[in-house]
N, C-alpha and C positions, 0 to 999 in steps of 0.2 A: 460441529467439530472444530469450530475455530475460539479461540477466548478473548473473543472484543472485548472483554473487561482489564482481562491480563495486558492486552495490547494497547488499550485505550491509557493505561495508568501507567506506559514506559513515554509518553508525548507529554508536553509540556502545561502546565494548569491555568494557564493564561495562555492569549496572544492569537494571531491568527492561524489557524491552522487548514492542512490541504487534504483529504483523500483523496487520492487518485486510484480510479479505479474502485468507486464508494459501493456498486451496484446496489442491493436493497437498503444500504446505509447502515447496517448494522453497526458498522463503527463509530461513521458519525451523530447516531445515537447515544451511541455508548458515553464519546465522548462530551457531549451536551450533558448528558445526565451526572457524568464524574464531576464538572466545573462549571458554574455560570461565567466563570470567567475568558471563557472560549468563545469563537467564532469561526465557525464550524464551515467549511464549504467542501461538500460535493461533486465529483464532476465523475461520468460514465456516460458509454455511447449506446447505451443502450435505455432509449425514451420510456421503453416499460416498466424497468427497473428504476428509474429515477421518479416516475410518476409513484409507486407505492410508493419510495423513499421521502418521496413532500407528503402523501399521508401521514403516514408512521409521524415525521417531525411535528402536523399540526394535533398528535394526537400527546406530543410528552408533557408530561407537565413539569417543563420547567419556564422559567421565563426569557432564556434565551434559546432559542430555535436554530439546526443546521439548515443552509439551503441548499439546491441542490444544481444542477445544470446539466445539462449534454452535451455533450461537445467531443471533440479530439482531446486524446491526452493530452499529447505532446505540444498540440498547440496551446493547450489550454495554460500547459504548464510554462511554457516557454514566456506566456503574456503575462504573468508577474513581473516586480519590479525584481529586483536583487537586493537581498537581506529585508523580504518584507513578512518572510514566513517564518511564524513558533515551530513549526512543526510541519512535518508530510509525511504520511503514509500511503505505501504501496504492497497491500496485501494480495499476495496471491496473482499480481498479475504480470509481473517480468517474463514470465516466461510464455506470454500469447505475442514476444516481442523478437526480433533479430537480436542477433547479438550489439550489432552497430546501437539500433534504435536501445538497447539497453544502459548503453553505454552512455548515450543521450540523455533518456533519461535520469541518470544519475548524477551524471552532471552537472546538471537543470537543477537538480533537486540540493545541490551545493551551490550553486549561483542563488537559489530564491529565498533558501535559509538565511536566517540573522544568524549573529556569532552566538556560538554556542547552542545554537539550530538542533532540532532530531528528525532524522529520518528513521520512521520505522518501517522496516522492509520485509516481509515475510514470503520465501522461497523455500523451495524445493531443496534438501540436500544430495544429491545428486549423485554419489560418491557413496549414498549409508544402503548400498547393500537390497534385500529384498522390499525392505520398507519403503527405499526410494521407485522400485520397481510397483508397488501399491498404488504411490504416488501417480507415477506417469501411466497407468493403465488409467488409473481416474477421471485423468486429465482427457487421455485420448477417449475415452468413452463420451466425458462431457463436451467436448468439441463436436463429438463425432453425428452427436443426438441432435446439437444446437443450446444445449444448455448455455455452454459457452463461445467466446469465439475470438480464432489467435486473430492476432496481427499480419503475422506475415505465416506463409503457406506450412511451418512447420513451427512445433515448438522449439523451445530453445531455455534448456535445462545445461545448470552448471552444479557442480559441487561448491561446498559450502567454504572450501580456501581459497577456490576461484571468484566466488562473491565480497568474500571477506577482501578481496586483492584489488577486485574492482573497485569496493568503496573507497579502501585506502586509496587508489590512486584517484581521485576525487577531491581526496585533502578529508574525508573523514577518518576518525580516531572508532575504532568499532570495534563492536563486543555482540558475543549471540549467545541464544541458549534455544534449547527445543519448543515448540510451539503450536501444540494440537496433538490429536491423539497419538497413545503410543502406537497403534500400527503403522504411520504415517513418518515420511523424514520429514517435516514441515520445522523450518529455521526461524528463527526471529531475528533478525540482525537489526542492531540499532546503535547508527552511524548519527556521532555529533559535528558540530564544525567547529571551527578553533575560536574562542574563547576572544 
């Protein structure tokens, strides 16, 4: 239900690049496979899911491979330099975060961008009605099972002008469109840095 390709081909075709929150890696697949000119890293706190995701990479055939790690986001992101990232994507998982800790993160993710950086961010529209209510039952069911697992003790869903509000004050310039199936409010927001 998600279009790592569509998502993989709005990030940048060189340079280094971040998923945060990569879990089976699909993305950073995707992106390996779109550019040799990438360098692809990985990072999720979950050991299981990062262990298929180094299979899957020793199985692409390209000749540049993503890696992957476990680790803390936040810290994970935080230990970049500043302006050393082509790109960062965060699909799908803002909202396993507080609001503060979101806020963090995004920040972060404007400090480790180069100029003219992307973050691709894929969220929840929060505001669209039954479809966002499809969303958030999803969500609550895959928490609920263990599929997934928030951050802090509840989720933390916003609509799509309160996203767009938060980028901007970050210092991105941002533009979105929809992003997964139509039953779903799934946004794609993709926040550059200035130039």
């Amino acid at each position: 239900m998600t279009p790592y390709h569509v998502i993989a081909s709005t990030l940048p075709t060189q340079g280094q690049l971040l998923d945060l929150g990569c879990g089976h890696g699909l993305l950073a697949l995707a992106l390996a496979i779109g550019s040799s000119r990438r360098q692809i890293i990985g990072i999720d706190h979950d050991p299981e899911r990062v262990r298929i995701a180094q299979s899957a990479a020793l199985r692409l055939p390209t000749t540049v491979k993503p890696s992957f790690e476990v680790g803390d986001l936040k810290e994970k992101l935080v230990s970049f330099a500043s302006a050393s990232l082509a790109g960062v994507a965060m699909i799908d998982i803002l909202h396993y975060f507080d609001r503060a800790s979101q806020q963090v993160l995004i920040n972060e993710a404007a400090r480790v961008l180069a100029p003219g950086g992307i973050l691709a961010m894929r969220e929840i529209d929060s505001d669209a009605g039954i479809r966002a209510a499809a969303n958030r039952l999803y969500e609550y069911v895959a928490t609920g099972v263990g599929f997934t697992r928030s951050a802090s003790a509840r989720l933390s869903f916003r609509g799509a002008r309160e996203w767009t509000i938060l980028l901007e004050s970050a210092g991105f310039t941002v533009r979105s469109q929809p992003c997964g199936a139509v039953l779903f409010a799934d946004t794609l927001f993709l926040g550059q840095t200035a130039l």
